[in-house]
N, CA, C and O atoms as a printed pandas DataFrame, in Angstrom:
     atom_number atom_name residue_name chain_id  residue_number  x_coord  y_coord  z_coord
0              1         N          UNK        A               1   96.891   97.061   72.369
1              2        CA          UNK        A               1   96.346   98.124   71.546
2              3         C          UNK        A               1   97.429   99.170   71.325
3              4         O          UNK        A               1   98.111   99.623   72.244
4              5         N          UNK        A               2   97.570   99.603   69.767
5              6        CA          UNK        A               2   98.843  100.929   69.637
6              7         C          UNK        A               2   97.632  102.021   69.986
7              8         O          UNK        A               2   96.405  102.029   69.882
8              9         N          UNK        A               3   98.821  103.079   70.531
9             10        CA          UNK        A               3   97.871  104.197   70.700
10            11         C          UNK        A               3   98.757  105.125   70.347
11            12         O          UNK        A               3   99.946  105.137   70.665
12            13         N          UNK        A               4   97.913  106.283   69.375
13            14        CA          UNK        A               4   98.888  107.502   69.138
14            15         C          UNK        A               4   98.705  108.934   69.922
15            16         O          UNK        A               4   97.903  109.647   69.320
16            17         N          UNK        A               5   99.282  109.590   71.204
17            18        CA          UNK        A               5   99.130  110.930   71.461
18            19         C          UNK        A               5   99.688  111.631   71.379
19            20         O          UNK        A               5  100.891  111.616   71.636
20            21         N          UNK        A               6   98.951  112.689   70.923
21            22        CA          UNK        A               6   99.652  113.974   70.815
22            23         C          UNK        A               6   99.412  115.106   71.639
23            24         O          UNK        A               6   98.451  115.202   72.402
24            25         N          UNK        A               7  100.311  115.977   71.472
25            26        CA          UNK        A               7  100.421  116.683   73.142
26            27         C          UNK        A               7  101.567  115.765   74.115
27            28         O          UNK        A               7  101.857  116.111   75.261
28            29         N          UNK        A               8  101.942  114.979   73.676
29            30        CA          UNK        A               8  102.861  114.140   74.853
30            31         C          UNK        A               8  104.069  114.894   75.762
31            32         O          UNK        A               8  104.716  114.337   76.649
32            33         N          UNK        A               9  104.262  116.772   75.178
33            34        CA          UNK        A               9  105.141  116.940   76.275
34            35         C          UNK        A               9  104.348  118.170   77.135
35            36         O          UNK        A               9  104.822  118.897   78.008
36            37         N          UNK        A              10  103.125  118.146   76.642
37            38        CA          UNK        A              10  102.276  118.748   77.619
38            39         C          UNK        A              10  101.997  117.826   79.080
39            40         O          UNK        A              10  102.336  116.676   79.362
40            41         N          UNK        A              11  101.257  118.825   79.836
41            42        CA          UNK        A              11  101.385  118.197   81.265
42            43         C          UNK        A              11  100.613  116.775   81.362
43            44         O          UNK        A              11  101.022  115.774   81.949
44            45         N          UNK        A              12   99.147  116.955   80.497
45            46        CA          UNK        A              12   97.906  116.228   80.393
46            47         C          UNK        A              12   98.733  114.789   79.514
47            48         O          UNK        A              12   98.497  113.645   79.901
48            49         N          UNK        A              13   99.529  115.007   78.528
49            50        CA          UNK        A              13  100.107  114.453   77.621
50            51         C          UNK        A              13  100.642  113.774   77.954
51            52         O          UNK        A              13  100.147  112.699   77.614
52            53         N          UNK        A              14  101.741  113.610   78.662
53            54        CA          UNK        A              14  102.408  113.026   79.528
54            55         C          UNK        A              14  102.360  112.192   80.410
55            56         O          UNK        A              14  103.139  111.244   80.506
56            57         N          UNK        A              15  101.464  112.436   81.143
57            58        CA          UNK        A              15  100.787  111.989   81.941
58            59         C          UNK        A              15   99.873  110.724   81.860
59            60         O          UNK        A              15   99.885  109.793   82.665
60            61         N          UNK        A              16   99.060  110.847   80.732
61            62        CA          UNK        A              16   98.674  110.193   79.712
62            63         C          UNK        A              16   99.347  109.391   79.292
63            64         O          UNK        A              16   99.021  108.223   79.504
64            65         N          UNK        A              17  100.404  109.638   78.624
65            66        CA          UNK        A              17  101.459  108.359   78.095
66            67         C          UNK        A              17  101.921  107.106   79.303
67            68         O          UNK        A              17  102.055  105.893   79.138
68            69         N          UNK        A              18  102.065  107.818   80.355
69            70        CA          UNK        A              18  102.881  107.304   81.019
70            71         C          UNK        A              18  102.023  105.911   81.887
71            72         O          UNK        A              18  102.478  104.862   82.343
72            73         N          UNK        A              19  100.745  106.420   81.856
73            74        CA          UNK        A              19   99.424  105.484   83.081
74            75         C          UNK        A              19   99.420  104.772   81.729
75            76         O          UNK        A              19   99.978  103.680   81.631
76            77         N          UNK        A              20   98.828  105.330   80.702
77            78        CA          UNK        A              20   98.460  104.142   79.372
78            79         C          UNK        A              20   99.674  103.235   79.337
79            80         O          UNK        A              20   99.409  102.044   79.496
80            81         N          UNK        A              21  101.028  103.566   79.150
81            82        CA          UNK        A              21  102.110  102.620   79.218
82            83         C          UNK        A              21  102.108  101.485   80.261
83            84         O          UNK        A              21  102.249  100.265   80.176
84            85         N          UNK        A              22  101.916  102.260   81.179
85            86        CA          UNK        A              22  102.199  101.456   82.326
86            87         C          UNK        A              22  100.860  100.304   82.663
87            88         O          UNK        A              22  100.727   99.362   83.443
88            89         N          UNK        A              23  100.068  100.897   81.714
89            90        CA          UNK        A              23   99.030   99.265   81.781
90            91         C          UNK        A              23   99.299   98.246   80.743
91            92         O          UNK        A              23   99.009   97.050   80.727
92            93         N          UNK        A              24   99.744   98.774   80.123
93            94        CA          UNK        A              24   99.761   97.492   78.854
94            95         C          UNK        A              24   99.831   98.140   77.729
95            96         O          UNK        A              24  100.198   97.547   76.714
96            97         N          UNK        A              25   99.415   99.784   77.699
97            98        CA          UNK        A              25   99.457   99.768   75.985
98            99         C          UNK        A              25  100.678  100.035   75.141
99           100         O          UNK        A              25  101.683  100.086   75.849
100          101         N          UNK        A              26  100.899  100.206   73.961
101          102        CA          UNK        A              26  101.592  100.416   73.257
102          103         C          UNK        A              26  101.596  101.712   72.949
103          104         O          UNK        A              26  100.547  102.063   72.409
104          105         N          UNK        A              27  102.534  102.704   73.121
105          106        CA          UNK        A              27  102.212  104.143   73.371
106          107         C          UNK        A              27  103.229  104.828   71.966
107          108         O          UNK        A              27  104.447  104.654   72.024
108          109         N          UNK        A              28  102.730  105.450   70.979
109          110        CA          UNK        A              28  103.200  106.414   70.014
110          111         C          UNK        A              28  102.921  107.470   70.283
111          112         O          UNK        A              28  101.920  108.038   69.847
112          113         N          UNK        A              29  104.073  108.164   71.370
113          114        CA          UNK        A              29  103.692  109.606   71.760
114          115         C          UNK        A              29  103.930  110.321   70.717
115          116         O          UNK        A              29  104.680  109.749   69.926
116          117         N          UNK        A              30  103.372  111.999   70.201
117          118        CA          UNK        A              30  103.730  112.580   69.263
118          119         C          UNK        A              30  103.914  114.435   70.045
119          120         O          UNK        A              30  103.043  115.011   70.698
120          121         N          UNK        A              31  105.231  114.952   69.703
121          122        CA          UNK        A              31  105.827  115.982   70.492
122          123         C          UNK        A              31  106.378  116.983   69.389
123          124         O          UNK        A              31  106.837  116.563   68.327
124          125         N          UNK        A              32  106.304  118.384   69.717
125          126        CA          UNK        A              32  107.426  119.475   68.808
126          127         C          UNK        A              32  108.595  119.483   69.551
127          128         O          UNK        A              32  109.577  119.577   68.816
128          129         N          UNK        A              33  108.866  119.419   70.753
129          130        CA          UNK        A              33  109.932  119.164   71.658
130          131         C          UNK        A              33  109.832  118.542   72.203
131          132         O          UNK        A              33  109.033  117.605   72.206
132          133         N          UNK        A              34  111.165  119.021   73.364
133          134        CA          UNK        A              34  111.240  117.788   74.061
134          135         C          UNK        A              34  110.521  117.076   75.067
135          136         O          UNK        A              34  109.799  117.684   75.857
136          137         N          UNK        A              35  110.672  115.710   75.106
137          138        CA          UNK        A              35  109.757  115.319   75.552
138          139         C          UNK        A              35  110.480  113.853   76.918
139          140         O          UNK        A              35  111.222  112.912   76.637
140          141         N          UNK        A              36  110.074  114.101   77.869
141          142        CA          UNK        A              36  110.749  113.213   79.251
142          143         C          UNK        A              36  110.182  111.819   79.593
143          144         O          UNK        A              36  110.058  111.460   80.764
144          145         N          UNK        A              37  109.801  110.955   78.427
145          146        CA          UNK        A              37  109.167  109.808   78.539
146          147         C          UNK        A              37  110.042  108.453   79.005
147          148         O          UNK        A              37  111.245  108.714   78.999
148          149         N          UNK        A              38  109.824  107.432   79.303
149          150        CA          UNK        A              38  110.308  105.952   79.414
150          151         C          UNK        A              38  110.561  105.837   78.142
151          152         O          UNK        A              38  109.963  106.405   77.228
152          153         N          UNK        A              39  112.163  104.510   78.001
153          154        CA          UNK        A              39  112.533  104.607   76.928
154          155         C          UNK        A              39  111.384  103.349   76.079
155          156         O          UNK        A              39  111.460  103.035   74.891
156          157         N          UNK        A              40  110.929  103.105   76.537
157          158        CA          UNK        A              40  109.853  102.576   75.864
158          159         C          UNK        A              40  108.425  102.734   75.332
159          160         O          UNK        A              40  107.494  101.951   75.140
160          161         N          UNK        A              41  108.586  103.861   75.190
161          162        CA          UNK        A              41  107.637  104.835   74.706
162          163         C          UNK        A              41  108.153  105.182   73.191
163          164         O          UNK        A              41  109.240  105.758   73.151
164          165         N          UNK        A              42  107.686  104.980   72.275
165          166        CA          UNK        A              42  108.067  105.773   70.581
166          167         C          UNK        A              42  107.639  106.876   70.606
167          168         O          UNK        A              42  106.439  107.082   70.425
168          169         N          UNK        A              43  108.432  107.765   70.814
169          170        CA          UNK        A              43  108.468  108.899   70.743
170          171         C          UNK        A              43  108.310  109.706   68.853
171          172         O          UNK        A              43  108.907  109.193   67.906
172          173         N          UNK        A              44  107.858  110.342   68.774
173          174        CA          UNK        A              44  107.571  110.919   66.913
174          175         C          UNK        A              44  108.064  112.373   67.405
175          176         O          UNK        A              44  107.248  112.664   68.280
176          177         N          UNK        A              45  108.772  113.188   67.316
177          178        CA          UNK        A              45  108.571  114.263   67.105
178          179         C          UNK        A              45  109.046  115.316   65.991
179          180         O          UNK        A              45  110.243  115.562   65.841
180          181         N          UNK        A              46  108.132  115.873   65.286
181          182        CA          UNK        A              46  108.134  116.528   64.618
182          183         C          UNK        A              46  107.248  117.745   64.702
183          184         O          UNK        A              46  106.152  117.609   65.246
184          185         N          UNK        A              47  107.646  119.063   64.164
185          186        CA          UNK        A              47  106.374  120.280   63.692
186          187         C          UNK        A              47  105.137  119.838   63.593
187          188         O          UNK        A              47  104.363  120.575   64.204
188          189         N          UNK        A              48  104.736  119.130   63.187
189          190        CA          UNK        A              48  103.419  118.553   62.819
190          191         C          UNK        A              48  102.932  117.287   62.452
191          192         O          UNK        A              48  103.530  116.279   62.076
192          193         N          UNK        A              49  101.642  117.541   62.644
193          194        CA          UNK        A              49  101.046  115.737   62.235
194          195         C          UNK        A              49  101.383  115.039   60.909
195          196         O          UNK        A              49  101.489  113.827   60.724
196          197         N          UNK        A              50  101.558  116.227   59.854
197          198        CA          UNK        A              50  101.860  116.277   58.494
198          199         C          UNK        A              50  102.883  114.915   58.379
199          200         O          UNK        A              50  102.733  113.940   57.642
200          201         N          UNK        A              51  103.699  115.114   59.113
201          202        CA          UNK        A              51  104.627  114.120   59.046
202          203         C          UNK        A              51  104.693  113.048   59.172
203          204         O          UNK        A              51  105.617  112.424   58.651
204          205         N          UNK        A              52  103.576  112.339   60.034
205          206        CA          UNK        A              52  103.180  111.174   60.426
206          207         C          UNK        A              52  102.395  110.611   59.550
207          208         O          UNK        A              52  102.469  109.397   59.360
208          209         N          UNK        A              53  101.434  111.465   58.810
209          210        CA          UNK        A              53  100.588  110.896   58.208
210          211         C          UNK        A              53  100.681  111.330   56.893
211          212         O          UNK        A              53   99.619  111.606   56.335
212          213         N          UNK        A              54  101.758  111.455   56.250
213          214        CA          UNK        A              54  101.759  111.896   54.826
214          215         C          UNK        A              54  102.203  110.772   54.303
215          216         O          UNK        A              54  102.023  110.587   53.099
216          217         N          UNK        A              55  102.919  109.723   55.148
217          218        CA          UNK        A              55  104.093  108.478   54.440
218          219         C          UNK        A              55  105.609  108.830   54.440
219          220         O          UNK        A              55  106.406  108.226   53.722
220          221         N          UNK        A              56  106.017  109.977   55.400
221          222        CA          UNK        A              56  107.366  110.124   54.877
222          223         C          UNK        A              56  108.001  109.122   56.446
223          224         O          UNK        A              56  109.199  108.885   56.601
224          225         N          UNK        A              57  106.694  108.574   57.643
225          226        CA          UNK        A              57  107.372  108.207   58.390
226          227         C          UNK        A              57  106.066  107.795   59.003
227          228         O          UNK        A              57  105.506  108.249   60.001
228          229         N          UNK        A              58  105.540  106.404   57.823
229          230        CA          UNK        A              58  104.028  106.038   58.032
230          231         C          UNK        A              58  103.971  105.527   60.075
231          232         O          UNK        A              58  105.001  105.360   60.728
232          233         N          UNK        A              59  103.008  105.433   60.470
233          234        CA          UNK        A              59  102.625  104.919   62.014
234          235         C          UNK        A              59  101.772  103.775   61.122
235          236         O          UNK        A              59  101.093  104.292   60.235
236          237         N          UNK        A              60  101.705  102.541   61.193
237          238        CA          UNK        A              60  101.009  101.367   60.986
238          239         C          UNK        A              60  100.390  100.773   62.613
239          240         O          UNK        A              60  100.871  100.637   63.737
240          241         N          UNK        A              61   98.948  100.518   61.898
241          242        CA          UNK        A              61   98.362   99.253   63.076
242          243         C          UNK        A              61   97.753  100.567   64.391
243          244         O          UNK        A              61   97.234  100.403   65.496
244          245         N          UNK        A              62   97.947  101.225   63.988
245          246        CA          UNK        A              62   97.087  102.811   65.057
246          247         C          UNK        A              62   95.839  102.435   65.526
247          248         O          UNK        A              62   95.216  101.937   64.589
248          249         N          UNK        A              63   95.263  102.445   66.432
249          250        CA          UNK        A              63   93.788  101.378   66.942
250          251         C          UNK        A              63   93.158  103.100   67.285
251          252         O          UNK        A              63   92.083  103.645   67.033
252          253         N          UNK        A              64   94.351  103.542   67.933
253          254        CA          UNK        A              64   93.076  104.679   68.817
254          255         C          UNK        A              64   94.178  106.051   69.013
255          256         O          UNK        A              64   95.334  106.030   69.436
256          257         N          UNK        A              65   93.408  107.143   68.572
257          258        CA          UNK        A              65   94.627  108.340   68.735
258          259         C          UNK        A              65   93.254  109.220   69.657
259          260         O          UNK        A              65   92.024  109.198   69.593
260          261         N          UNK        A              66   94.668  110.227   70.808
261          262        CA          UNK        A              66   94.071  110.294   71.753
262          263         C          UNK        A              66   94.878  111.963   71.266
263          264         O          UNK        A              66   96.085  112.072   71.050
264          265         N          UNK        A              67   94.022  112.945   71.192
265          266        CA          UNK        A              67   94.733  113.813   71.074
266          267         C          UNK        A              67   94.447  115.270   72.223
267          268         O          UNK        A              67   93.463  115.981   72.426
268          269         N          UNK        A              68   95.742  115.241   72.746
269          270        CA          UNK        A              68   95.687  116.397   73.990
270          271         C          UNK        A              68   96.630  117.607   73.488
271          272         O          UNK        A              68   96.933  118.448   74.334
272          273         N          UNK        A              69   97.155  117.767   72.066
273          274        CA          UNK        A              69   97.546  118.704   71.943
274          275         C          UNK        A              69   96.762  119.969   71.720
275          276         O          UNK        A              69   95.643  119.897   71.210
276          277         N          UNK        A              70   97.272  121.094   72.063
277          278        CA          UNK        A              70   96.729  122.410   72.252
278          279         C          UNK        A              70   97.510  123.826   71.786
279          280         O          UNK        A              70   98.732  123.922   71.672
280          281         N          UNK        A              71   96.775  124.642   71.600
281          282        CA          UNK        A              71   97.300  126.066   71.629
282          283         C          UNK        A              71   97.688  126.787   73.282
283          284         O          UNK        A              71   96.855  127.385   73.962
284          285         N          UNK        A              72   98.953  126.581   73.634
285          286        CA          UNK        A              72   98.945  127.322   75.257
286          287         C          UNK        A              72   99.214  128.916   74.962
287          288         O          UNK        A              72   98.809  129.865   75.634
288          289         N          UNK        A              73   99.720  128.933   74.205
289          290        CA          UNK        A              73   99.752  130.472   74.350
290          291         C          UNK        A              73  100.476  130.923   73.105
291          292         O          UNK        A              73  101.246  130.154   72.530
292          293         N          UNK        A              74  100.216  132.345   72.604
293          294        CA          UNK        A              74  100.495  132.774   71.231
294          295         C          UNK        A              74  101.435  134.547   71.957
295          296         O          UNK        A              74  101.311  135.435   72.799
296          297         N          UNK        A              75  102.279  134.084   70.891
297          298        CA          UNK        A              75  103.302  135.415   71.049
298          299         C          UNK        A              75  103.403  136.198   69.696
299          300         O          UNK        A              75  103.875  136.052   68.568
300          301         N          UNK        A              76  102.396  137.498   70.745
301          302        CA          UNK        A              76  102.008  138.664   69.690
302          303         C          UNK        A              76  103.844  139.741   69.533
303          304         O          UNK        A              76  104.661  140.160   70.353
304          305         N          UNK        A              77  103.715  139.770   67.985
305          306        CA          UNK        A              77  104.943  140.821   67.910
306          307         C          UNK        A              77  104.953  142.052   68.007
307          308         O          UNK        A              77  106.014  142.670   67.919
């Protein structure tokens, strides 16, 4: 099964990638930075989902997206 998450350099995210990998799945992590995965992990990272799913850098065959990304914290000016 491909799986797409996002949040992958969050703690939950990560974490996530790494047990799902390590059973069998096929893991399309998705990150704004950096991100400390196995090199067998497809890593996506970009600003946004926009990117993945507009066609400029289609994900094909996606079964199940698992999404743990979040707002952690906002910096007031």
């Amino acid at each position: 099964m491909k799986i797409l998450i996002t949040g992958a350099s969050g703690f939950i995210g990560q974490k996530a990638c790494i047990y799902l990998n390590n059973i069998g799945y096929e893991i399309n992590a998705h990150c704004r930075s950096f991100c400390n995965l196995p090199s067998n992990i497809n890593l996506l990272k970009s600003e946004s989902l926009d990117y993945i799913f507009s066609g400029k850098k289609p994900i094909k065959d996606i079964e199940c997206v698992i999404h743990l990304a979040g707002k952690a914290q906002e910096i007031k000016k």
